[in-house]
Backbone as a chain_set.jsonl record, in Angstrom:
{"seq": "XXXXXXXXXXXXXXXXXXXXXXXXXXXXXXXXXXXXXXXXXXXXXXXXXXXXXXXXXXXXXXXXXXXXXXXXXXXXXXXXXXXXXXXXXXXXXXXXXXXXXXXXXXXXXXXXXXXXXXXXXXXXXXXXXXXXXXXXXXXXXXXXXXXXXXXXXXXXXXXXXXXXXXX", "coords": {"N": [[-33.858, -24.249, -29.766], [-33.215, -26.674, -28.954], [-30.598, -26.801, -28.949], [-29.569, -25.352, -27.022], [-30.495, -26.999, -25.256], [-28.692, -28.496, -25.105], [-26.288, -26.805, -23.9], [-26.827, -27.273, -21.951], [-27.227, -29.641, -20.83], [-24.416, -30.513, -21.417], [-22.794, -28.319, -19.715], [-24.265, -29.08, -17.183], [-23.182, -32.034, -17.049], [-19.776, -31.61, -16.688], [-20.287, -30.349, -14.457], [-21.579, -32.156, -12.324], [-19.964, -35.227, -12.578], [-20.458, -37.565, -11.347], [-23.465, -37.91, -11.915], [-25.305, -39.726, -14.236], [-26.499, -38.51, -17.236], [-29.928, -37.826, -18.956], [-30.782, -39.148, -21.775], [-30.956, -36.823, -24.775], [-33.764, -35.841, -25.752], [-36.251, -35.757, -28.562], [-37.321, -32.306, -29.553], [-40.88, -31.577, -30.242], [-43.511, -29.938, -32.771], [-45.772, -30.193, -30.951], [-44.79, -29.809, -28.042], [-45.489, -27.946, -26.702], [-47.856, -28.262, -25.384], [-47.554, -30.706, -24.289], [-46.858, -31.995, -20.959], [-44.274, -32.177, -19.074], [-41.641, -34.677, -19.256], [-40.607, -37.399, -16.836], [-37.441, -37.166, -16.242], [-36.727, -34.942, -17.766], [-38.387, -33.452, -15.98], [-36.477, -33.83, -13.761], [-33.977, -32.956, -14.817], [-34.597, -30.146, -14.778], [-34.788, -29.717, -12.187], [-32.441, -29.958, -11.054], [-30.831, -27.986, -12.227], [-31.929, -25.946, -10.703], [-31.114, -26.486, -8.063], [-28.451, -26.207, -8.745], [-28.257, -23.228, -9.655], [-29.483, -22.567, -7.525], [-27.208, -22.611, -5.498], [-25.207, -21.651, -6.755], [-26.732, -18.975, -6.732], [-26.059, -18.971, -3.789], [-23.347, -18.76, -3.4], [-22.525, -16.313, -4.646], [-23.953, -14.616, -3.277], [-22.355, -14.565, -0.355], [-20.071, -14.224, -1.769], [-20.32, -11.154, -2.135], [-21.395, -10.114, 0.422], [-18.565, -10.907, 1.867], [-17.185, -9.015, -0.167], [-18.672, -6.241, 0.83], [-17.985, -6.395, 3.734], [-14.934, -6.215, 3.802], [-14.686, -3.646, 2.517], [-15.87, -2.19, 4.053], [-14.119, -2.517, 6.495], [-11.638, -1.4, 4.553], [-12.939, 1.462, 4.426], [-12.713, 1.981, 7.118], [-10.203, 1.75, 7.825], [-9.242, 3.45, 5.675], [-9.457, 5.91, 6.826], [-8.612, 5.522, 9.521], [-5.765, 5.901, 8.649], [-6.16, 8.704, 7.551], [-6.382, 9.876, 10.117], [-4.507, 9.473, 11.478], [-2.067, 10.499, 9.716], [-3.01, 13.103, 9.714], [-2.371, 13.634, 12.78], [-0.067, 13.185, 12.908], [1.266, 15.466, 11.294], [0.106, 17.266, 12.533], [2.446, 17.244, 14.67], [4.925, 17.525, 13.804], [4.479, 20.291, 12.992], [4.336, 21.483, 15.613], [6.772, 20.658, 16.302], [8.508, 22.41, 15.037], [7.444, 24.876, 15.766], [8.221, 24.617, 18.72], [10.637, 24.609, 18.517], [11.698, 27.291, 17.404], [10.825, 28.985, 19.714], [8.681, 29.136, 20.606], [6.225, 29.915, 22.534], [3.435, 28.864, 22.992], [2.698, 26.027, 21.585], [0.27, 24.76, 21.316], [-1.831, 26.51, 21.224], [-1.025, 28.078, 18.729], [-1.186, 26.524, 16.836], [-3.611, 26.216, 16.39], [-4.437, 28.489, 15.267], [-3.242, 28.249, 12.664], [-4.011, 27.688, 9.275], [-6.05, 24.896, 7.882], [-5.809, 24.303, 4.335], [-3.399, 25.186, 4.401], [-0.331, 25.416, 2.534], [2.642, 26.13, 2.969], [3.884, 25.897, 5.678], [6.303, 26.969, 6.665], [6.727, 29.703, 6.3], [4.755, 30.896, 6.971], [4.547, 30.36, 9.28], [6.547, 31.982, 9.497], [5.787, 34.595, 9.493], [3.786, 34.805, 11.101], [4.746, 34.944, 13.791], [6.179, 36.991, 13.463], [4.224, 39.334, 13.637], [3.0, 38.313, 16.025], [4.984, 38.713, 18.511], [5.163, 38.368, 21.064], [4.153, 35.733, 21.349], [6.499, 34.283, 21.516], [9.595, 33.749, 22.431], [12.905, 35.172, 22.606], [15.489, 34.233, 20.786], [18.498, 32.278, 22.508], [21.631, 33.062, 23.009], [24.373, 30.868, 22.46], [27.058, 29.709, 23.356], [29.296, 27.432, 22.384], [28.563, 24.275, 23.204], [28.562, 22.248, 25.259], [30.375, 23.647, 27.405], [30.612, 25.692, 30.726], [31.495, 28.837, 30.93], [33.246, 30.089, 33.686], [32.887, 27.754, 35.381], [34.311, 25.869, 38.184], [34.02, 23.242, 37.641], [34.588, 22.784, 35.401], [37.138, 22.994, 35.003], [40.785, 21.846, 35.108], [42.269, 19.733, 36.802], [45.01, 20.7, 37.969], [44.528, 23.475, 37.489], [42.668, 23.9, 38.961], [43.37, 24.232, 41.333], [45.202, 25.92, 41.186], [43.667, 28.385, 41.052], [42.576, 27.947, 43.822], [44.837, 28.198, 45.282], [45.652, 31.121, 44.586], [43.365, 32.325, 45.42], [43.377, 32.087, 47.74], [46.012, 33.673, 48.304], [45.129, 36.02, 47.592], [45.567, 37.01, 45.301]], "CA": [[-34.123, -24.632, -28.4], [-32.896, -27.924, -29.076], [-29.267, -25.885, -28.538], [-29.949, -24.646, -25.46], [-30.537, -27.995, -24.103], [-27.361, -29.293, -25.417], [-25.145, -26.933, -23.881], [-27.568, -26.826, -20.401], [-26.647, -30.754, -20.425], [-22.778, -30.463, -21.191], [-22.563, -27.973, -18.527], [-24.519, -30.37, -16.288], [-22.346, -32.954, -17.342], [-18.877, -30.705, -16.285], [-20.213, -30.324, -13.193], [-21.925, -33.509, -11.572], [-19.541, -36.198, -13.147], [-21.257, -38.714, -10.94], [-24.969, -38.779, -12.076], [-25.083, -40.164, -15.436], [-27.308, -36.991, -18.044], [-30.492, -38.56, -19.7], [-30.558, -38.486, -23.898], [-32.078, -35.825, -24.946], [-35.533, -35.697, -25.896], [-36.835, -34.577, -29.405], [-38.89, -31.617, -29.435], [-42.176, -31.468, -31.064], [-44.436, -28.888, -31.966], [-46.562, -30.341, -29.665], [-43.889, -30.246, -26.786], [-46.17, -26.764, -25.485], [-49.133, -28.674, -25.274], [-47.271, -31.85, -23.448], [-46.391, -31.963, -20.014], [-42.793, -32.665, -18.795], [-41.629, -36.039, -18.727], [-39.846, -37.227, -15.39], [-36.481, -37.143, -17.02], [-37.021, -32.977, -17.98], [-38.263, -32.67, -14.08], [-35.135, -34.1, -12.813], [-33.27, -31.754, -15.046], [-35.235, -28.876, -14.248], [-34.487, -29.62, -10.303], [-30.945, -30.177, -10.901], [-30.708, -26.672, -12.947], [-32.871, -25.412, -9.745], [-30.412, -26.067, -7.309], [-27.441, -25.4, -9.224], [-28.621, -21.841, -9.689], [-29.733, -21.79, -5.984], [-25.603, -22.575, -5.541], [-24.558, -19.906, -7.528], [-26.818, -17.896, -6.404], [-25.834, -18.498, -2.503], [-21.889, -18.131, -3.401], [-22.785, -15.084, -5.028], [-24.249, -13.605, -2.065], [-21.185, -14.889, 0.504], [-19.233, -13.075, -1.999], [-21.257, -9.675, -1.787], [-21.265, -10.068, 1.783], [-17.634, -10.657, 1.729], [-16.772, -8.006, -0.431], [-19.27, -5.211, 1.571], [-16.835, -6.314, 4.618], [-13.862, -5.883, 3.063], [-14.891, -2.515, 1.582], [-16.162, -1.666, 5.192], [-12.428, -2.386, 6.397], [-10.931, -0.796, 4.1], [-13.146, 2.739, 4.58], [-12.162, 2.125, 8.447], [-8.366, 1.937, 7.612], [-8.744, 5.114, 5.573], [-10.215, 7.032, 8.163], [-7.609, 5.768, 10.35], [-5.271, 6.832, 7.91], [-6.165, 10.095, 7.427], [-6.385, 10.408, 11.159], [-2.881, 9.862, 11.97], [-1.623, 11.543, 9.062], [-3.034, 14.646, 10.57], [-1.915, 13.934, 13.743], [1.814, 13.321, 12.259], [1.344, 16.574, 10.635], [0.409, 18.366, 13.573], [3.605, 16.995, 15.78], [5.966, 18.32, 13.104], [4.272, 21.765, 13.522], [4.38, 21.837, 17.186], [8.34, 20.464, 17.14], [8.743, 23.819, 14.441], [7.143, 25.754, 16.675], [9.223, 24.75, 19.896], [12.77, 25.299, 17.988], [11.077, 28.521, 16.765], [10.808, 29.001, 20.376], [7.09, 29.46, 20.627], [5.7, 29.26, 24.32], [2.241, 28.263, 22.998], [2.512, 25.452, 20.362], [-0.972, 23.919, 21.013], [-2.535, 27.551, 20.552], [-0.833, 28.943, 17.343], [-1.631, 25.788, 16.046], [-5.217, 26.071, 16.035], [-4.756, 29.281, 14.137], [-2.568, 27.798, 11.104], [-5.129, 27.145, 8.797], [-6.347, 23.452, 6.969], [-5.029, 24.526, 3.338], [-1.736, 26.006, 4.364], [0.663, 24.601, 1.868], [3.467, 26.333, 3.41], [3.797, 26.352, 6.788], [7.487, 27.898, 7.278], [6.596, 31.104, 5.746], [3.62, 31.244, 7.455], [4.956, 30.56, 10.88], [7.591, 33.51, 9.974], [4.578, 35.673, 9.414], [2.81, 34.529, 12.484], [6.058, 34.851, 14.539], [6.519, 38.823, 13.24], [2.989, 39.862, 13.746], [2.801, 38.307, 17.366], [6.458, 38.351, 18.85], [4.391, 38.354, 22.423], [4.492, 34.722, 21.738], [7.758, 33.888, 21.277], [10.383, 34.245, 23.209], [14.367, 35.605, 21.702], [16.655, 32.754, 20.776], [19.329, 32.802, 23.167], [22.906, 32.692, 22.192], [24.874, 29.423, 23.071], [28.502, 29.802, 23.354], [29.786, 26.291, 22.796], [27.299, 22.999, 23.861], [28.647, 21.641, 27.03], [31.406, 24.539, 27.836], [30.346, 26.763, 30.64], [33.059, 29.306, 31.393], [33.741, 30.208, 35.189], [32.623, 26.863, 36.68], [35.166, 25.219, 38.716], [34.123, 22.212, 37.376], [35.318, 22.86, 34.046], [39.033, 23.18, 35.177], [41.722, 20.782, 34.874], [42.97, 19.514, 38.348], [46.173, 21.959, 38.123], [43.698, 24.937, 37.249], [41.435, 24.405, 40.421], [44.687, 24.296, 42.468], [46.355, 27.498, 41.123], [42.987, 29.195, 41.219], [42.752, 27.692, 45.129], [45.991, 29.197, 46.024], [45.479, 32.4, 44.105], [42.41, 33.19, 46.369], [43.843, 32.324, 49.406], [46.638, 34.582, 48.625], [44.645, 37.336, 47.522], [45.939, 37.89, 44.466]], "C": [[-33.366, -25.911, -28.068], [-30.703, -27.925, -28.785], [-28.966, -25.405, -27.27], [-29.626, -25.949, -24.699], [-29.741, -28.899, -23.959], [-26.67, -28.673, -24.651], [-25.899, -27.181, -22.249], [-26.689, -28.79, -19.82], [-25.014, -30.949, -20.927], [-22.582, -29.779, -19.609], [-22.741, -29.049, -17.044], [-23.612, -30.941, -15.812], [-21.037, -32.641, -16.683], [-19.146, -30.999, -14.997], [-20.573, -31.49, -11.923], [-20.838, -34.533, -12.117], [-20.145, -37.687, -12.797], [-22.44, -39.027, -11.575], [-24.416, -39.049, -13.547], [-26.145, -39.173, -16.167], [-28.455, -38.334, -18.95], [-30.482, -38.041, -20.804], [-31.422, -37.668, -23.648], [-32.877, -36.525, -25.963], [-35.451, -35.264, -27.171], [-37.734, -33.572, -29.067], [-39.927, -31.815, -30.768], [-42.651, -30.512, -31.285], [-45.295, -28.521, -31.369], [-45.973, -29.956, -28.363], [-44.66, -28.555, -25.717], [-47.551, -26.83, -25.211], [-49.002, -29.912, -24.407], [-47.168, -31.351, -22.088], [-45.108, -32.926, -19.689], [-42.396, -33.89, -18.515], [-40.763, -36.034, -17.252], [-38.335, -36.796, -15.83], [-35.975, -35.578, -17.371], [-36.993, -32.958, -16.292], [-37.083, -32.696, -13.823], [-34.085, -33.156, -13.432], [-33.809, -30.612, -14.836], [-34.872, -29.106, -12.713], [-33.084, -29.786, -9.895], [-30.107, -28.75, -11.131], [-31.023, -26.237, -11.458], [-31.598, -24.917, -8.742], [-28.844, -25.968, -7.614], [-27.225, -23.621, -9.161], [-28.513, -21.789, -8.153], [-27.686, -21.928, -5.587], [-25.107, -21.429, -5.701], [-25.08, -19.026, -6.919], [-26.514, -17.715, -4.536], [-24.002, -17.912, -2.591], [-21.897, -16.633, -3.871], [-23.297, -14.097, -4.042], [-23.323, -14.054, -1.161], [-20.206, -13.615, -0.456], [-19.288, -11.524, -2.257], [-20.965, -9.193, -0.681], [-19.747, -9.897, 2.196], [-17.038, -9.225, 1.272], [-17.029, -6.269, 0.416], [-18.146, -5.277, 2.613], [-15.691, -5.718, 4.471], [-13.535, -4.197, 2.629], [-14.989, -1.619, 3.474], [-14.752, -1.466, 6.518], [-11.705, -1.643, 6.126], [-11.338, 1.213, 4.432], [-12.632, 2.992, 6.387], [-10.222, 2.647, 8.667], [-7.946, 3.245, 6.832], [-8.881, 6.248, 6.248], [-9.299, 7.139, 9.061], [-6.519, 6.044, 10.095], [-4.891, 8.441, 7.79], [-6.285, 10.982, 8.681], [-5.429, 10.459, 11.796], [-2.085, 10.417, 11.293], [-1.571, 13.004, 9.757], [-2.656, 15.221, 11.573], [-0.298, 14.052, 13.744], [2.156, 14.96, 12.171], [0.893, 18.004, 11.419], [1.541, 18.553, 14.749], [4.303, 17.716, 14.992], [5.387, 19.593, 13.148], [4.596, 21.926, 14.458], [6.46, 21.261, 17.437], [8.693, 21.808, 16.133], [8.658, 24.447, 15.436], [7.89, 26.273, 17.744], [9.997, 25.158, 19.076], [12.52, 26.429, 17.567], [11.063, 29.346, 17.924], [9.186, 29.535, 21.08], [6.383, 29.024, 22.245], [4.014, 28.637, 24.351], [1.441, 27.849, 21.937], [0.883, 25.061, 19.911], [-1.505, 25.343, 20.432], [-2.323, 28.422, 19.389], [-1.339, 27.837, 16.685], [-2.871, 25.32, 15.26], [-5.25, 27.022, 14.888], [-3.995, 29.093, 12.662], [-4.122, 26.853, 10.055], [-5.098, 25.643, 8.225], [-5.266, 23.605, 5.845], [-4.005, 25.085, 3.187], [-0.531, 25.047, 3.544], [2.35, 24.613, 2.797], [3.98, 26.303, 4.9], [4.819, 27.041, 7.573], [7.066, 29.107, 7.357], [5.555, 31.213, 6.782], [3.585, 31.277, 9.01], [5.993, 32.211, 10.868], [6.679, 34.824, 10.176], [4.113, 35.845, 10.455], [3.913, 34.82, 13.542], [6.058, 36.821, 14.799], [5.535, 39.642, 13.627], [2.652, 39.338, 15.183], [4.2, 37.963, 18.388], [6.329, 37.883, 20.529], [4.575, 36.82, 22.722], [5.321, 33.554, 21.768], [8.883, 34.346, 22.003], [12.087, 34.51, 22.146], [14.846, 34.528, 21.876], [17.774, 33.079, 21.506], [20.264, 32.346, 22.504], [23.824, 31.814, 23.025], [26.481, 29.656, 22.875], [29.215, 28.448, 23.819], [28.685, 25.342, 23.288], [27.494, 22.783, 25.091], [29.878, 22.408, 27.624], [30.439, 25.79, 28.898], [31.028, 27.45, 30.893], [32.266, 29.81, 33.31], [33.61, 28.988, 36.226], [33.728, 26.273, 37.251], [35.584, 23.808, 37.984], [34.918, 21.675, 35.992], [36.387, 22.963, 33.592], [39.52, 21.658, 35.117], [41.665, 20.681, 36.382], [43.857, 20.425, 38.993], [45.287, 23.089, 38.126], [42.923, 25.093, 38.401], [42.161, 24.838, 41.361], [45.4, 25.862, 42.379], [45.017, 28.359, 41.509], [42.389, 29.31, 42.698], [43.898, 28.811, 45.87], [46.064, 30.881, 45.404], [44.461, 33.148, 45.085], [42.904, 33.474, 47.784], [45.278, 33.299, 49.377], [46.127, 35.269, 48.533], [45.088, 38.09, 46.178], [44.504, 37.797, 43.325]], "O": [[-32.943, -26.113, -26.93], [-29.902, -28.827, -28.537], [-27.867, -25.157, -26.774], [-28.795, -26.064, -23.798], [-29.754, -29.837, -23.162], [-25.916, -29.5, -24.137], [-25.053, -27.243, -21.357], [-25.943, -29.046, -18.876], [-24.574, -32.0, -20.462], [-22.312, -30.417, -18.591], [-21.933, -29.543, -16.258], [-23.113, -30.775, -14.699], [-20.882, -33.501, -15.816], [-18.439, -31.777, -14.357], [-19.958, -31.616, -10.864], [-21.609, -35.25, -11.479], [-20.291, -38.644, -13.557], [-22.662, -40.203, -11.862], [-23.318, -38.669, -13.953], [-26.987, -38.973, -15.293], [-28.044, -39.394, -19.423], [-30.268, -36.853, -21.047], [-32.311, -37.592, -22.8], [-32.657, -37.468, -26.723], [-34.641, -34.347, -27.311], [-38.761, -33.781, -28.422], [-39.681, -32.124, -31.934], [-42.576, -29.709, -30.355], [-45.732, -27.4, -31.11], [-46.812, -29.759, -27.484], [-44.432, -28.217, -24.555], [-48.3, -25.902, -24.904], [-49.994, -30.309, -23.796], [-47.408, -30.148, -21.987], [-44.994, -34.116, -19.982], [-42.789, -34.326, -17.433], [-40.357, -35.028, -16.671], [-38.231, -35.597, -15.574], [-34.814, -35.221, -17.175], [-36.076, -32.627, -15.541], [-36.489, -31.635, -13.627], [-33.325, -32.568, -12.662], [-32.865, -29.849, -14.631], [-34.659, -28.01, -12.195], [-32.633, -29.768, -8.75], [-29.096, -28.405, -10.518], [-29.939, -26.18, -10.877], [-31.153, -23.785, -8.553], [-28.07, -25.654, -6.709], [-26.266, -22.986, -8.722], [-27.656, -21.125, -7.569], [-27.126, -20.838, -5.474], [-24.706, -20.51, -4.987], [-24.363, -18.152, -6.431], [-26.683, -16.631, -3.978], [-23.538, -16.934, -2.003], [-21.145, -15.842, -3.302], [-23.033, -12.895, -4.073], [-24.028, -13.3, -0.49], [-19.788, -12.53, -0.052], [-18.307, -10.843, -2.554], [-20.402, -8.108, -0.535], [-19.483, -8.877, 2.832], [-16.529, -8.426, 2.058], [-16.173, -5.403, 0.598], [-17.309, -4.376, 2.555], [-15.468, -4.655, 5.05], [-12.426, -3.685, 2.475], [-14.279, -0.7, 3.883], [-14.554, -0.476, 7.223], [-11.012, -1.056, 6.957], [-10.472, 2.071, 4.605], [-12.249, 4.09, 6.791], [-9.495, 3.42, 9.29], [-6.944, 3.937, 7.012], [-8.376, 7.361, 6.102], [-8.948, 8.219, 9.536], [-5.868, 6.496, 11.037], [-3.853, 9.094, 7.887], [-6.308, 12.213, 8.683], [-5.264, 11.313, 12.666], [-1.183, 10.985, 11.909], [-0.656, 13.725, 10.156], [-2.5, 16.426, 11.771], [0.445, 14.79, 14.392], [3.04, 15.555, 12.788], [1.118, 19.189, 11.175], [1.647, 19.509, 15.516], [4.427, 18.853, 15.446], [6.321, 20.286, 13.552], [5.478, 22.785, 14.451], [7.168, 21.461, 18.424], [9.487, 22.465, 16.807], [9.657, 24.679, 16.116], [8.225, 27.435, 17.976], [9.993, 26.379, 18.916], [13.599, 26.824, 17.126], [11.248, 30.531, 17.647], [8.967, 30.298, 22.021], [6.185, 27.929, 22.772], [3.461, 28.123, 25.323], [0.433, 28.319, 21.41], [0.374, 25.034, 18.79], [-1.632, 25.408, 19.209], [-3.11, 29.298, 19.031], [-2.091, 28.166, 15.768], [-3.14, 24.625, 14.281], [-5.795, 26.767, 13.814], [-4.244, 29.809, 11.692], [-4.822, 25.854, 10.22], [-3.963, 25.18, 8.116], [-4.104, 23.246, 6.039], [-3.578, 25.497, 2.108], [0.015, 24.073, 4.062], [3.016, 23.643, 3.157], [4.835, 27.185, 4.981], [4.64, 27.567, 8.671], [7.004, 29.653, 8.458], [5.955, 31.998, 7.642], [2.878, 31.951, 9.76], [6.13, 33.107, 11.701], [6.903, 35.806, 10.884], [3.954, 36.985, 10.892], [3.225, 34.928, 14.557], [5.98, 37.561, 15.78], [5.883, 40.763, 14.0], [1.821, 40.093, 15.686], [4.268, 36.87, 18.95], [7.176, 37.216, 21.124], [4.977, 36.42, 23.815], [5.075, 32.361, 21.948], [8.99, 35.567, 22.115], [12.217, 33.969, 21.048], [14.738, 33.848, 22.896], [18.214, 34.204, 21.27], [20.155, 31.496, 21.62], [23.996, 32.06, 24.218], [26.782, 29.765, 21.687], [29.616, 28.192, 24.954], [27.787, 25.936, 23.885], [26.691, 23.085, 25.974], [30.494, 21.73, 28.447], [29.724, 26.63, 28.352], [31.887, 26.76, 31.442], [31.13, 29.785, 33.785], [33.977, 28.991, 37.401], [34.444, 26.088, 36.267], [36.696, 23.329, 37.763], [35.541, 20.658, 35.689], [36.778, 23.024, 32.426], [38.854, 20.623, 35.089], [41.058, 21.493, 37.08], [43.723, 20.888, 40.126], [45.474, 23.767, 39.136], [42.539, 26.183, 38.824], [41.797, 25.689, 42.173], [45.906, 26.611, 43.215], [45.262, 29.165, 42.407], [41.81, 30.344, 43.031], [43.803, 29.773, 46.632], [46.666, 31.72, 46.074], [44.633, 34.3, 45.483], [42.899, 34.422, 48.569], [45.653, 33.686, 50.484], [46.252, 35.897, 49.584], [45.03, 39.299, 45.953], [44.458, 38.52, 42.33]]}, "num_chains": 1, "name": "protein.A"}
């Protein structure tokens, strides 16, 4: 016991540097039949609110941490809620170039666990063609043929005087 109260007053000691630690005390094996000298009280009330210390930082950092934790389940949530929404735009821009006239509503029917979703649009594509329209065929990007506009200066001119002759 007499161990105990050595390291209770080092610690002490560590932590107040200001008060000065009273000698220790022998024990007796009377000392559970005495009552506490003043010297014991004052270390017993020093211990007291040391503990109460500890034990209020200890709850700040509980409290803290619960926050933190409460944060963090917010940020996965919001996470996993724009993920999904990511992951439903890249369907719906498939869809359009796929030429699909009604991205929001095939989309409902692509299931949760679809790993694949090409294949599964080609499937969905073949089995309802109703909602898809034919890919048209593009001849050239910004070429259209017969417009006027698409002539040279000389070319609008010959094709000017060509009409008005009649040929």
């Amino acid at each position: 016991m007499s161990e105990n109260n050595a390291e209770i007053q080092q610690n002490d000691a560590a932590l107040s540097e200001k008060e000065p630690q009273p000698a220790e005390t022998p024990q007796t094996s009377d000392s559970e039949s005495q009552q506490p000298s003043e010297k014991q009280l004052n270390q017993i009330a020093k211990l007291h609110r040391e503990c109460a210390k500890y034990r209020t930082a200890l709850n700040t950092s509980n409290s803290e941490k619960a926050e933190l934790q409460k944060l963090f389940d917010d940020l996965k949530a919001d996470y996993a809620l724009l993920s999904k929404q990511n992951n439903d735009q890249n369907i719906i821009r498939k869809l359009e170039r796929a030429g699909c006239l009604k991205p929001a509503l095939v989309l409902k029917d692509i299931p949760e666990d679809c790993q694949n979703t090409d294949e599964f649009l080609e499937e969905y594509q073949a089995l309802n063609p109703f909602l898809f329209q034919k890919p048209k065929t593009r001849h050239g990007f910004s070429f259209k043929g017969g417009k006027a506009s698409n002539y040279t200066a000389s070319q609008q001119m010959n094709n000017y005087i060509r009409s008005a002759i009649g040929r």
